[in-house]
N, C-alpha and C positions, 0 to 999 in steps of 0.2 A: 495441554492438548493442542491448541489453539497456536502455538510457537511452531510446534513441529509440524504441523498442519501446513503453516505457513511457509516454512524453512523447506516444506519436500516439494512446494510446488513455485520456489522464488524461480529456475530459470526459467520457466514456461513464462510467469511473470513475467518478466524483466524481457524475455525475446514478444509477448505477446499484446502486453497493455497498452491501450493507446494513449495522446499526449493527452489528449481532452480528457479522459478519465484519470490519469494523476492529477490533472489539476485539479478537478471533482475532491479527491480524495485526500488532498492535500488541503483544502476546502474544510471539508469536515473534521479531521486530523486535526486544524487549527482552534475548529469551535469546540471541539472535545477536549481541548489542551492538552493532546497529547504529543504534539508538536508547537512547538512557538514562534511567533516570527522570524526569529533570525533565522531557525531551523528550515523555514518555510524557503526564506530568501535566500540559503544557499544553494539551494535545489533548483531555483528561477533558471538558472544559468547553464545548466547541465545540457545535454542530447538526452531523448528520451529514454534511451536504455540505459544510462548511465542515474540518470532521475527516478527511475525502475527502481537498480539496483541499489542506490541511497537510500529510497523511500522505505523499501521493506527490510533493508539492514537494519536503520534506525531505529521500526518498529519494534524489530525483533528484540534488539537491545533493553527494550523498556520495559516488558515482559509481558506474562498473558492476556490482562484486561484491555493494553494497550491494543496488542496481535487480534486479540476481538473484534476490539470496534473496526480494525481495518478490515477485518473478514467481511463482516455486519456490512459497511459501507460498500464496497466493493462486491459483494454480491446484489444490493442495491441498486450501484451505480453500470454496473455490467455483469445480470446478471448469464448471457449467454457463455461467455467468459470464464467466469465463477465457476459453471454447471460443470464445464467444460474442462477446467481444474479438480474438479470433485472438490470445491469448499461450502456448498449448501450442506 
């Protein structure tokens, strides 16, 4: 649920999120190992939409528990954002 949730609201994502909250969420992402350093580091480099768009491809890939925690975080980390998406 938690994938598709994600996957129907990635372009708003990717045109809407700010830089300071992927980095937030890429933050916790790290501590939850559901991303690892390198994974971390290649993203450093990007434009933000493009960091968007790597950040919750990636996720999606890893599958539900992963697409959770980034929910979880991200309604957290923004949650007018989230509300705004319908991910609460």
């Amino acid at each position: 649920m938690e994938e598709e949730k994600l996957f129907s609201v990635r372009t708003e994502f990717v045109s809407r999120v700010s830089t300071s909250v992927i980095r937030d969420l890429l933050d916790k992402l790290l501590q939850e190992r559901v991303v690892n350093s390198g994974e971390m580091e290649s993203l450093q480099e990007m434009a933000r939409a493009e960091k968007a768009r790597e950040l919750i491809d990636m996720v999606l890939k890893k599958g539900q528990p992963a697409c959770k925690i980034l929910i979880d975080a991200f309604c957290e980390l923004d949650p007018f954002l989230s509300e705004l998406l319908q991910l609460k």
